[in-house]
N, CA, C and O atoms as a MOPAC input file, in Angstrom:
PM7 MOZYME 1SCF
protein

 N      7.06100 1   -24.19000 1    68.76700 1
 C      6.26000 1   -22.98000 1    68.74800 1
 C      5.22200 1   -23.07000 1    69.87200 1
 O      4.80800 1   -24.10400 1    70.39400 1
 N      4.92500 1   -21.99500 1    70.11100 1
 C      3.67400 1   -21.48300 1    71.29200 1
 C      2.42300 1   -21.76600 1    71.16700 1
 O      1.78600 1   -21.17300 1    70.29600 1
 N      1.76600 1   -22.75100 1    72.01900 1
 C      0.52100 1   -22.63500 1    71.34700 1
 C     -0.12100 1   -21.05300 1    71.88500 1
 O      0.28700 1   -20.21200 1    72.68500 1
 N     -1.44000 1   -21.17100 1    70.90900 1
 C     -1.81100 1   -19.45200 1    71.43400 1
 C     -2.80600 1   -19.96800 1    72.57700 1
 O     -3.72100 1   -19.15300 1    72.45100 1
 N     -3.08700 1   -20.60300 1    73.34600 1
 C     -3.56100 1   -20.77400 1    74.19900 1
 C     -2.74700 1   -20.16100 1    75.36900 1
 O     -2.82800 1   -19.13300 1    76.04100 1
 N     -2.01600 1   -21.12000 1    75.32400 1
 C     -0.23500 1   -20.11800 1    76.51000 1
 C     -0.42400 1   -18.83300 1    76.13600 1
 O     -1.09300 1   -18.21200 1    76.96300 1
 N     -0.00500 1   -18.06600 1    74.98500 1
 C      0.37900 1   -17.08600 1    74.97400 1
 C     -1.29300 1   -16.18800 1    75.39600 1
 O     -1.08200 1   -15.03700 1    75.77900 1
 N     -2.37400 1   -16.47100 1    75.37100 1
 C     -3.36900 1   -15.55700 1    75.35900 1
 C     -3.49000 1   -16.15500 1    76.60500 1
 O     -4.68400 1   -16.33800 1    76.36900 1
 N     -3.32800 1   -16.73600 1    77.96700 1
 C     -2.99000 1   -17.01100 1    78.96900 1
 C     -2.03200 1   -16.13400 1    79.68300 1
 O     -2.39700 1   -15.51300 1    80.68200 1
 N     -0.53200 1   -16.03200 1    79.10700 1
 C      0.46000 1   -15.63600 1    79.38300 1
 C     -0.24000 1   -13.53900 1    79.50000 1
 O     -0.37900 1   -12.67200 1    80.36200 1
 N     -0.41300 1   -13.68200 1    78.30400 1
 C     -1.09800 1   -12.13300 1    78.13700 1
 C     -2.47700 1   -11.53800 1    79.21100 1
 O     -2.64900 1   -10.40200 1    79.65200 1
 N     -3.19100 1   -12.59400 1    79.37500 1
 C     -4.02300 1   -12.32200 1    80.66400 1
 C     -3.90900 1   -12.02500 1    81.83700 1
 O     -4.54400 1   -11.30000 1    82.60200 1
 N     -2.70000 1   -12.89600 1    81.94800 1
 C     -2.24200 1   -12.63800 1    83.18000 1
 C     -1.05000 1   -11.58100 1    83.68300 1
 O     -0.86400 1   -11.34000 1    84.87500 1
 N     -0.34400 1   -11.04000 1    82.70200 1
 C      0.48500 1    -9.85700 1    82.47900 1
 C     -0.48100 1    -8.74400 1    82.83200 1
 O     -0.41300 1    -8.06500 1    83.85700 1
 N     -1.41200 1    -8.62600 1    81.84700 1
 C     -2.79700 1    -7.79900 1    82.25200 1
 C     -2.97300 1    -7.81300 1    83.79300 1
 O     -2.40100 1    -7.04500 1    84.56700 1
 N     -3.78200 1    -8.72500 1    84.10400 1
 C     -3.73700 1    -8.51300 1    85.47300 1
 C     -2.94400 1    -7.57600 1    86.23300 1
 O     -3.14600 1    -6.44600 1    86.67800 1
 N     -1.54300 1    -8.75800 1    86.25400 1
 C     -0.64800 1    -8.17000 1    87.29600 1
 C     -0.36400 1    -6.46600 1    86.96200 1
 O     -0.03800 1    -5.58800 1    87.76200 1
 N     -0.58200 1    -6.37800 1    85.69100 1
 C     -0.14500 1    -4.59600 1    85.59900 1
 C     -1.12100 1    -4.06300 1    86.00800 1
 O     -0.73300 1    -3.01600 1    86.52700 1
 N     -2.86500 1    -4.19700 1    86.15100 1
 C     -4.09400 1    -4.09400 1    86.42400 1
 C     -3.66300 1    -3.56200 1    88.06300 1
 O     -3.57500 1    -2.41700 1    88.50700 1
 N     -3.46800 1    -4.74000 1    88.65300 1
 C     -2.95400 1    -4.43700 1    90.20700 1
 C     -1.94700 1    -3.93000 1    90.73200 1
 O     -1.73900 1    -3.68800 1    91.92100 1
 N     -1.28500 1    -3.75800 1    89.80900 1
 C      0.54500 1    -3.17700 1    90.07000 1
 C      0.18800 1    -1.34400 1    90.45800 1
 O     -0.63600 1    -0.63600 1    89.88000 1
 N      0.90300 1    -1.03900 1    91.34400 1
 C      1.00900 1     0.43200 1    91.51900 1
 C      1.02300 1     1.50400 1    90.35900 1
 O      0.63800 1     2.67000 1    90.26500 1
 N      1.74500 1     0.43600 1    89.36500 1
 C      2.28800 1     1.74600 1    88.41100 1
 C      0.40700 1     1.84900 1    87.88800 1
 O      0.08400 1     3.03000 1    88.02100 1
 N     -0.37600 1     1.30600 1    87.55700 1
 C     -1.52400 1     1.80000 1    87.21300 1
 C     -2.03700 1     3.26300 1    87.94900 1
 O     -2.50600 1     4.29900 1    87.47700 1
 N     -1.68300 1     2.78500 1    89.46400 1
 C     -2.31800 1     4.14800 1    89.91200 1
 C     -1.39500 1     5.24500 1    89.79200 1
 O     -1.80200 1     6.38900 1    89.59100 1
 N      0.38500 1     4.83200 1    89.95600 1
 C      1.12800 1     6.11800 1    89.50900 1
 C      0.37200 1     6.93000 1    87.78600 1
 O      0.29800 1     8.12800 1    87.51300 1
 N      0.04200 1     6.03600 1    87.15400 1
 C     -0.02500 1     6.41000 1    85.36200 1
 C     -1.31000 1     7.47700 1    85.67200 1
 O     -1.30100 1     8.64000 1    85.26800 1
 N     -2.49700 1     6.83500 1    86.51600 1
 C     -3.66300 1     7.70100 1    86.74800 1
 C     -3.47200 1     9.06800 1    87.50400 1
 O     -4.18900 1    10.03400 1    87.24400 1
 N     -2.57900 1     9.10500 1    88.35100 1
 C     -2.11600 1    10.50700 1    89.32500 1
 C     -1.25200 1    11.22600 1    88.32300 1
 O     -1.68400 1    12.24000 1    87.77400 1
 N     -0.11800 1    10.77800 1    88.07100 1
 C      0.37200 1    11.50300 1    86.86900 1
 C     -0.53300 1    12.47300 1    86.03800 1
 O     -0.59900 1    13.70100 1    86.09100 1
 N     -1.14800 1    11.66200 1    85.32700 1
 C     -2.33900 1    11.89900 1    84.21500 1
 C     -3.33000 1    13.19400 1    85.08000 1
 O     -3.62700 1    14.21800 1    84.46400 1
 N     -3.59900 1    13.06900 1    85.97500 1
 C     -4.44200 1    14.34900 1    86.59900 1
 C     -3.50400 1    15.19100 1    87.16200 1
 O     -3.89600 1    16.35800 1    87.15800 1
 N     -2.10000 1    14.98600 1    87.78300 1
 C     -1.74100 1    15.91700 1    87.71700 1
 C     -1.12000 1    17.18400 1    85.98900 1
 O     -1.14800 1    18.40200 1    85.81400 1
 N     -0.80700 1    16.39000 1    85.40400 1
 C     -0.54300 1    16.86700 1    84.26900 1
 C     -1.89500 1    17.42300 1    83.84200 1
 O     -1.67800 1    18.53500 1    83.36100 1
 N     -2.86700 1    17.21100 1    83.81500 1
 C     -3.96700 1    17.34600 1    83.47400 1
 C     -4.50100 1    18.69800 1    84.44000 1
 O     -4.88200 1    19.61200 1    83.70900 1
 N     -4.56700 1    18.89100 1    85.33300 1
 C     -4.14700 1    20.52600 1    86.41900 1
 C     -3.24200 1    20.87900 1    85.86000 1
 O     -3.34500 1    22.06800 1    85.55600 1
 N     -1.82700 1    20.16100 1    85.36700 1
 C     -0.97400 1    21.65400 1    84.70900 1
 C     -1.66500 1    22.23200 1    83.66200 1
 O     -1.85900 1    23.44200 1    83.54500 1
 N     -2.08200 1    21.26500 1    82.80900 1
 C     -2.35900 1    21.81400 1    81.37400 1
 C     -3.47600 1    23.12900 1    81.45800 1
 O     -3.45800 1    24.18900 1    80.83300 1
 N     -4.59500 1    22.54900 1    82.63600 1
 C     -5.09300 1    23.28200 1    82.33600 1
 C     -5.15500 1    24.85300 1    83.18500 1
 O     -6.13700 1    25.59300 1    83.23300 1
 N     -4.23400 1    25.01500 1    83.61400 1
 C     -3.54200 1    26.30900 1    84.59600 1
 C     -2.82500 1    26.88400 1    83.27100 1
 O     -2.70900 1    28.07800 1    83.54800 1
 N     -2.29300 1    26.70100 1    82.01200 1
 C     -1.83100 1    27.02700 1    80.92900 1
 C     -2.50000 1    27.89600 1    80.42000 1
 O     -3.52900 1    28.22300 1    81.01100 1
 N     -2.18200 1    28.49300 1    79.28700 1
 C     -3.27800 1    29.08900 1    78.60400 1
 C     -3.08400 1    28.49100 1    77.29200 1
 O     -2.47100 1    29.14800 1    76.45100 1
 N     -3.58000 1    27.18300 1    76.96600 1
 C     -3.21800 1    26.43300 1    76.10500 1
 C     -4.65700 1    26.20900 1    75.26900 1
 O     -5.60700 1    26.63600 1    75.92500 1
 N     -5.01000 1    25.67600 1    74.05800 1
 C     -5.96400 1    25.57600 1    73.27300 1
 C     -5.75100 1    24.26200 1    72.79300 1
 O     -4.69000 1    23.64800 1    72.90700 1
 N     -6.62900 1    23.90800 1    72.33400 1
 C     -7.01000 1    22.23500 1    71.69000 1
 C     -6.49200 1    22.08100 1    70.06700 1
 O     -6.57400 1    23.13600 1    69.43800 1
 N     -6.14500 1    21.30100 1    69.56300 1
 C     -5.79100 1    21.30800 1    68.15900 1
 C     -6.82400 1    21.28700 1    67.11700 1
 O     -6.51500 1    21.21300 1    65.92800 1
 N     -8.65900 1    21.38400 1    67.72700 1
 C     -9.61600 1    21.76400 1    66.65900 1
 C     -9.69100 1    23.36100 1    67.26000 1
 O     -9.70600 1    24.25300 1    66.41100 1
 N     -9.73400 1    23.70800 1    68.56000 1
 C     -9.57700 1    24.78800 1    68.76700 1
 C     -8.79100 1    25.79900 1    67.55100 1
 O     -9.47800 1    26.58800 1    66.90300 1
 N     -7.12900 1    25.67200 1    67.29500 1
 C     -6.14200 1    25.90600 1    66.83500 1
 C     -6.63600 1    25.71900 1    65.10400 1
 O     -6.86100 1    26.65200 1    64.33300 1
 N     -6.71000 1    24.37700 1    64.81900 1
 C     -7.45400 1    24.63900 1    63.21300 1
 C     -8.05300 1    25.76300 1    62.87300 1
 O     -7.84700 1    26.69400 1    62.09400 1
 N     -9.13600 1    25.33100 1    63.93200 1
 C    -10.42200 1    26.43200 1    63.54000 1
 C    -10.06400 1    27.88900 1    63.32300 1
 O    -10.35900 1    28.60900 1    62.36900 1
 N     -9.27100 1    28.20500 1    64.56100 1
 C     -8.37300 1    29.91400 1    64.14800 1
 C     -7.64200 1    30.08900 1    62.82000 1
 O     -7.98700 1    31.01600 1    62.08800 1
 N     -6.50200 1    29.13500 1    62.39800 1
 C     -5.79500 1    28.90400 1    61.05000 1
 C     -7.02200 1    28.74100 1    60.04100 1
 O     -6.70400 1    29.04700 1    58.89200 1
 N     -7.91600 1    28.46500 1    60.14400 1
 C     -8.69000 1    28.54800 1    59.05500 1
 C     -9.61200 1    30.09200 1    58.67200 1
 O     -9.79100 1    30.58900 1    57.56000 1
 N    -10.02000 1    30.52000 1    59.83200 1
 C     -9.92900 1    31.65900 1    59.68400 1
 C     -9.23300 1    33.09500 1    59.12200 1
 O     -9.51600 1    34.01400 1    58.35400 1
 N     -7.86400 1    32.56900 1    60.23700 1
 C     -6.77200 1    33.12400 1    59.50100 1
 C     -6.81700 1    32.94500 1    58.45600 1
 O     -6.88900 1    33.97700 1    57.78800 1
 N     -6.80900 1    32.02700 1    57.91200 1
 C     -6.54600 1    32.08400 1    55.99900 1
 C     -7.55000 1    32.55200 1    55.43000 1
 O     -7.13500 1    33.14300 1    54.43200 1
 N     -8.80500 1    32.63600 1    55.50500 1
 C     -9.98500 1    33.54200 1    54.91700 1
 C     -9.53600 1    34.80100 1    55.63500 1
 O     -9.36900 1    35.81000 1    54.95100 1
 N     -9.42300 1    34.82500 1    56.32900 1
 C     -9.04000 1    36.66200 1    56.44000 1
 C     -7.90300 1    37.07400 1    55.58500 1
 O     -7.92600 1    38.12700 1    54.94900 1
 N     -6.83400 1    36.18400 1    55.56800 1
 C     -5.63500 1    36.79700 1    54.62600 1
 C     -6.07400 1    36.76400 1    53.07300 1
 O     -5.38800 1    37.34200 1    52.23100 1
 N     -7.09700 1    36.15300 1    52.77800 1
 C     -7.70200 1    35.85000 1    51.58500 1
 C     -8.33900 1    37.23500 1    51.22200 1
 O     -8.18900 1    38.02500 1    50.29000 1
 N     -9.33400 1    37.18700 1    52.67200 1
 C    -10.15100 1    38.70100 1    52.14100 1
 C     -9.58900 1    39.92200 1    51.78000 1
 O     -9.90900 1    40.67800 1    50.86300 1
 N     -8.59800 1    40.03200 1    52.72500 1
 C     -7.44000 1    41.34800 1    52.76100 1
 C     -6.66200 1    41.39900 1    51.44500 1
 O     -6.26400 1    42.46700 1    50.98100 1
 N     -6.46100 1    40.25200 1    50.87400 1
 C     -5.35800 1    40.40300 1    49.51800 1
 C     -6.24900 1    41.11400 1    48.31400 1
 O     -6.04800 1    42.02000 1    47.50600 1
 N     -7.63800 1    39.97300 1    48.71300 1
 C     -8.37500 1    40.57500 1    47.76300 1
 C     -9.27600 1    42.39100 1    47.74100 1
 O     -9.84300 1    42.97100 1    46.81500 1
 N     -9.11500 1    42.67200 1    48.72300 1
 C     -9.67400 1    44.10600 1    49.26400 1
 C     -8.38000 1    45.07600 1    49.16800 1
 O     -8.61100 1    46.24500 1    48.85800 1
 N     -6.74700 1    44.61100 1    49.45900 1
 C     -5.97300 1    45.39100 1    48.54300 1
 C     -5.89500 1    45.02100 1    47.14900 1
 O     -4.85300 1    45.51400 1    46.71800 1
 N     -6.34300 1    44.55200 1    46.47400 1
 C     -6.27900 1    44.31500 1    45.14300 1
 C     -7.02600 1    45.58100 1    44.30600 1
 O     -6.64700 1    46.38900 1    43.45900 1
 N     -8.30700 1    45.30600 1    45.01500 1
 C     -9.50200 1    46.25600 1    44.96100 1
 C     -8.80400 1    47.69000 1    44.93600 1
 O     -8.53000 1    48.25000 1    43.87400 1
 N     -8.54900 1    48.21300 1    46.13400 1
 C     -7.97100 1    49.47200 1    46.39800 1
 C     -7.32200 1    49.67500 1    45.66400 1
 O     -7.61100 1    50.83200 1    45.35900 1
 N     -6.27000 1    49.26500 1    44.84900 1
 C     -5.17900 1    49.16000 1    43.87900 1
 C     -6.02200 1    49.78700 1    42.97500 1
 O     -6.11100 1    50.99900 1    42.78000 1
 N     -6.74400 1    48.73700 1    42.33900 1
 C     -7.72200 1    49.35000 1    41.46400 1
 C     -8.19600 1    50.74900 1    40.84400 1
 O     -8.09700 1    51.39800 1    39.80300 1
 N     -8.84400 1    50.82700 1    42.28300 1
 C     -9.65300 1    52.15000 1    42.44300 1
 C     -8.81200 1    53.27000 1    42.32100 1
 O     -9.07600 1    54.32700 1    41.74900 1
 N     -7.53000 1    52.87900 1    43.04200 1
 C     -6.98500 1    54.38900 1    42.74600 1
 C     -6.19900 1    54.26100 1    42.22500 1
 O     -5.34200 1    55.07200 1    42.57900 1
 N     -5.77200 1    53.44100 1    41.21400 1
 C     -5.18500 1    53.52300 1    39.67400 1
 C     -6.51000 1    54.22800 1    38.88500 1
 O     -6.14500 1    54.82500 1    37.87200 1
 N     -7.73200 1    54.27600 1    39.09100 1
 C     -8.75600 1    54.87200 1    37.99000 1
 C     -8.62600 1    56.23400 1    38.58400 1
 O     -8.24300 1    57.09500 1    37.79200 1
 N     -8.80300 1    56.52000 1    39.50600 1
 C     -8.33200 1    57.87600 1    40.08100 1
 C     -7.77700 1    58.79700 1    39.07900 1
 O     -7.01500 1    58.25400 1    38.27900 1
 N     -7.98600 1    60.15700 1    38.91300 1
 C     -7.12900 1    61.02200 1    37.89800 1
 C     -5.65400 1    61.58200 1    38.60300 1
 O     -5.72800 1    62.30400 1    39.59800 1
 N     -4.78900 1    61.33900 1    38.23200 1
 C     -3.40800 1    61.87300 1    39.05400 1
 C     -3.81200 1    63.28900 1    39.66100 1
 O     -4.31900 1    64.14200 1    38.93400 1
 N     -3.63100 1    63.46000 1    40.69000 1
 C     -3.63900 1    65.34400 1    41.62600 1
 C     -2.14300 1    65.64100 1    41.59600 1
 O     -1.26100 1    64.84700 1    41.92600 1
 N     -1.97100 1    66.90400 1    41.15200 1
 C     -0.47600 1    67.25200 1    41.30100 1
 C      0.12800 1    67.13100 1    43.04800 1
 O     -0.58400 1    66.97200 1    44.04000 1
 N      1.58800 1    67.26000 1    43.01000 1
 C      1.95100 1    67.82000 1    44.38800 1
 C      1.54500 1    68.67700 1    45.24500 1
 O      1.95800 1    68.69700 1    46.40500 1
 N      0.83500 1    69.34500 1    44.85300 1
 C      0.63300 1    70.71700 1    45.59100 1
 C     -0.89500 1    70.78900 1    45.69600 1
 O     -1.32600 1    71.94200 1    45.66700 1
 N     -1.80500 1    69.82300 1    45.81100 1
 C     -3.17600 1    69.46300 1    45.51800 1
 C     -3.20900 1    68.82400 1    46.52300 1
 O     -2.24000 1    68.17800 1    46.92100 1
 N     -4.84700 1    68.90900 1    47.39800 1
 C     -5.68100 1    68.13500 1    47.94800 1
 C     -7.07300 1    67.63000 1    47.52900 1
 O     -7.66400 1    68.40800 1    46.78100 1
 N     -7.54500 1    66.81300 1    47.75900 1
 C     -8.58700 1    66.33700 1    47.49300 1
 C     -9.68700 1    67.27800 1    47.54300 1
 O    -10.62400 1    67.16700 1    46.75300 1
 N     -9.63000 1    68.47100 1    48.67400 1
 C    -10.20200 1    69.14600 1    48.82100 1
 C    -10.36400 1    70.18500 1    48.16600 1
 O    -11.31800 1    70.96300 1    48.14400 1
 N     -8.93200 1    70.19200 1    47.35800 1
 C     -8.69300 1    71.54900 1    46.17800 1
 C     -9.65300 1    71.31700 1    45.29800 1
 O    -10.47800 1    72.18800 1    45.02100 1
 N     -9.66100 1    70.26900 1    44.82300 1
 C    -10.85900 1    69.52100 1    43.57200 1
 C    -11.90000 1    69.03200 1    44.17500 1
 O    -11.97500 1    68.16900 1    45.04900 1
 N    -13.09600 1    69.94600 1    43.38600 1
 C    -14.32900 1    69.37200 1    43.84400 1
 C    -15.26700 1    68.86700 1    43.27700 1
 O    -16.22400 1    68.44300 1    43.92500 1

């Protein structure tokens, strides 16, 4: 078996070499270019996005409950024949 001396050696120095290796700076250019796409998008953040869905759901909340209401009200309403406007009855 390994002592962990080697291996936390072995791992330091992996570090490094990826530290100095190109692909670090490819990962960083990447990353800003993607980072200019994203934000040329018309894209939103995922607390952004909550925050609307939560809304959304209190609004669909309010609305069920405000047709509920209406329901109500004009079930107490007295029936007007066919041939009646609101305006006929005063």
């Amino acid at each position: 078996m390994l002592n962990k001396n080697v291996i936390d050696e072995i791992n330091a120095k992996v570090s490094e070499i990826l530290q100095n290796s190109p692909a670090k700076d490819i990962e960083k250019n990447v990353r800003v270019m993607l980072s200019g796409a994203f934000s040329r998008l018309d894209l939103v953040t995922r607390d952004e996005f909550d925050i609307q869905q939560e809304v959304l759901q209190r609004t669909r909340e309010k609305l069920t409950a405000l047709e509920t209401k209406v329901a109500e009200l004009e079930a107490r309403l007295p029936q007007s024949s066919p041939g009646t406007t609101d305006q006929d009855n005063p």
